[in-house]
N, C-alpha and C positions, 0 to 999 in steps of 0.2 A: 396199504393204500386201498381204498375202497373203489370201485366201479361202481359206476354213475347209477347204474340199479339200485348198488346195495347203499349209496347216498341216497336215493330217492325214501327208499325204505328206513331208511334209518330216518331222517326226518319224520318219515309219518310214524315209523315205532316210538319218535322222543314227543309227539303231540299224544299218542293213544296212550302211554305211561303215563304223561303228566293230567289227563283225562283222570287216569284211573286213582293216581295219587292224591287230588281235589276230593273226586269222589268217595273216597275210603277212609278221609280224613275229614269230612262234614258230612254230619247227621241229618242233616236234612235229605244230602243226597246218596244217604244210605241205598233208597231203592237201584236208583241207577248202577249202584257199585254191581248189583249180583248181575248187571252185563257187563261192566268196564275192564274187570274183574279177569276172568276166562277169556276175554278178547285181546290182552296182552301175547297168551302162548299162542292162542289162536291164530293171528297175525301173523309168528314167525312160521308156525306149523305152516299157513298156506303160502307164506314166502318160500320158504326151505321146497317145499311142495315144487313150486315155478321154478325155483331155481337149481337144484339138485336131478337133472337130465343125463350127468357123466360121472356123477357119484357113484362109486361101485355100491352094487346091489346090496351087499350085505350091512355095509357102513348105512346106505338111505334107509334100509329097511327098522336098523336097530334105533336111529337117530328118531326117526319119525316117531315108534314106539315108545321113547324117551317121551317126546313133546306131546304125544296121545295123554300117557300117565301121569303127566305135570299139570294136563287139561285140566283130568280128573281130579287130580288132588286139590289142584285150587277152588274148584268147585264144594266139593267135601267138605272144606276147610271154611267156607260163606256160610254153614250151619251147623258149623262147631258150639255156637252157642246154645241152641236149641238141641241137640242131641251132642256128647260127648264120642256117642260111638261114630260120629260125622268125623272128627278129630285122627281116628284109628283108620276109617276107611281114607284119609288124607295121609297120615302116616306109610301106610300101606301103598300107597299110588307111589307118593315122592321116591319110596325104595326100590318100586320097581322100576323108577325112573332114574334113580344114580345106575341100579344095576345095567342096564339099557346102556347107560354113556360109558360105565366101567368096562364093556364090549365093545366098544364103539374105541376105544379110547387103546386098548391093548392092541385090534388089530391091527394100529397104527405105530402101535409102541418099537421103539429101539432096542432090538435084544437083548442086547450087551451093557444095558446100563443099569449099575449099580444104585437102588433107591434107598438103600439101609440109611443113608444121612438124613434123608427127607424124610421116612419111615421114624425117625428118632423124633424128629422136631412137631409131626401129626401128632405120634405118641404124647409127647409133654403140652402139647395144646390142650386133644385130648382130656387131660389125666386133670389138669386145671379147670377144664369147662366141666367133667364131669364132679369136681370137688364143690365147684359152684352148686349142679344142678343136683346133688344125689338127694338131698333130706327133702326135695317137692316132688319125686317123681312116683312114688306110692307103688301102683300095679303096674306102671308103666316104664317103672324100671329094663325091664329084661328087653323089651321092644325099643327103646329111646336108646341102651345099650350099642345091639343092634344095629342100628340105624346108624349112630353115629361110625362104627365100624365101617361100614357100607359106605359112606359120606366119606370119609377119609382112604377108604379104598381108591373111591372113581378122580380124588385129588392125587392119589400116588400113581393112577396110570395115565393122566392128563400127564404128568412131572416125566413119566418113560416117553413120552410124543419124541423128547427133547431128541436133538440133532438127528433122529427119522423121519421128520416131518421139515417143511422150510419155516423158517424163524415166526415170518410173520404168523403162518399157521398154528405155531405151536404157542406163540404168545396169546394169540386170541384165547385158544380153549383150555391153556393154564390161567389165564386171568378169571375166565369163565368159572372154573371149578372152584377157583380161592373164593369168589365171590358169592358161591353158590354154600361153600361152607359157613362163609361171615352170613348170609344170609339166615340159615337153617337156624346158627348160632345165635344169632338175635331173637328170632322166635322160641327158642328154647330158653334164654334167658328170661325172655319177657312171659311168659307160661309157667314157668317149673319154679323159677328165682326168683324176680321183683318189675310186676311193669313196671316201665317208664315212659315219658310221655315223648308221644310222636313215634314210638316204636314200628308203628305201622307202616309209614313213609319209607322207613331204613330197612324192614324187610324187604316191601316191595319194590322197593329203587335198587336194591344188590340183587336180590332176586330176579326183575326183570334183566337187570344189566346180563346178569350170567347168563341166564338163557339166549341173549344176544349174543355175547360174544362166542359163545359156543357155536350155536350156529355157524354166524361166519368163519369162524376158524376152522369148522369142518369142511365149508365152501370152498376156506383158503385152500385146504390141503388139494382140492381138487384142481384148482386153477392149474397148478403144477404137470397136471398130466392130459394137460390140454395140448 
């Protein structure tokens, strides 16, 4: 259940997406995109910002540092076409931005719970997207590696939240992090594998989503100790 704030916000988050997603899908209003663009994370960073006052310190500080480096990387990523090394310094941001939530994610974590099932099932995703992705990724092999490790890392400590966190809390920021994997995974496909058309739209609609949910569900965990 959301509070009336986080309704408020959330409407204006579902008009500045859909802003961004026009923009980023017509050419004409290409210019516009390089602001609609960064004002997605933007939005929640100054959300989270207003409403993160009883978040332990360490969780606001790591959370924030996540939405900083997502800043960046989306940014990075708006002149990938013009410079490739734009593409690595995006790369490079996004990582340090799962690492960021992969902290954020364990201080919350349930000790005692067994992830080797879930850990098997990342694994065979995994082992299939990179069967897709191996014969396009050239130098950028050992990095996209990487990365994907990392990405399914911050999905297997969202997955330990489980019965340490309250439900709803823990559903936001595991829905957050699947969606944040389907997202990466799209862009990865549509890069390394075969565009396809409208790919754009499905990045950034999973991608903004996850960074939504995340957020909130970090909120949620706070409600709790109000």
């Amino acid at each position: 259940m959301l509070t009336k704030t986080e309704q408020k916000f959330t409407g204006l988050f579902a008009i500045i997406v859909s802003i961004e997603l026009i923009c980023g899908t017509f050419t004409e209003l290409a210019t516009l995109h390089y602001f609609t663009k960064p004002f997605v994370v933007l939005s929640l960073l100054i959300f989270f910002l207003i409403q993160s006052q009883l978040v332990n310190k360490a969780i606001k500080t790591f959370t924030i540092l996540a939405l900083v480096s997502s800043l960046i990387g989306d940014i990075a990523l708006l002149f990938d076409d013009i410079n490739s090394s734009y593409f690595i310094i995006g790369l490079a941001s996004f990582l340090l931005a799962h690492v960021m939530y992969v902290i954020v994610f364990l201080k919350q974590r349930h000790q005692k719970k067994n992830p080797l099932g879930f850990i098997i099932l990342m694994l065979v995703y995994a082992a299939f997207l990179f069967y897709l992705l191996k014969d396009g990724l050239g130098d950028l092999l050992i990095p996209v590696v990487i990365y994907m490790i990392v990405i399914l890392s911050m999905s297997t400590a969202a997955y330990l939240r489980q019965n340490h966190n309250n439900t709803v809390s823990y559903n936001w920021v595991f829905t957050g992090a699947i969606l944040f994997m389907l997202s990466d995974s799209i862009l990865a496909l549509d890069k390394f594998y075969e565009p396809f058309t409208l790919s754009s739209v499905g990045i950034m609609l999973t991608y903004a989503l996850a960074q939504y949910c995340i957020v909130i569900g970090i909120l949620k965990h706070n409600e709790t100790l109000r």
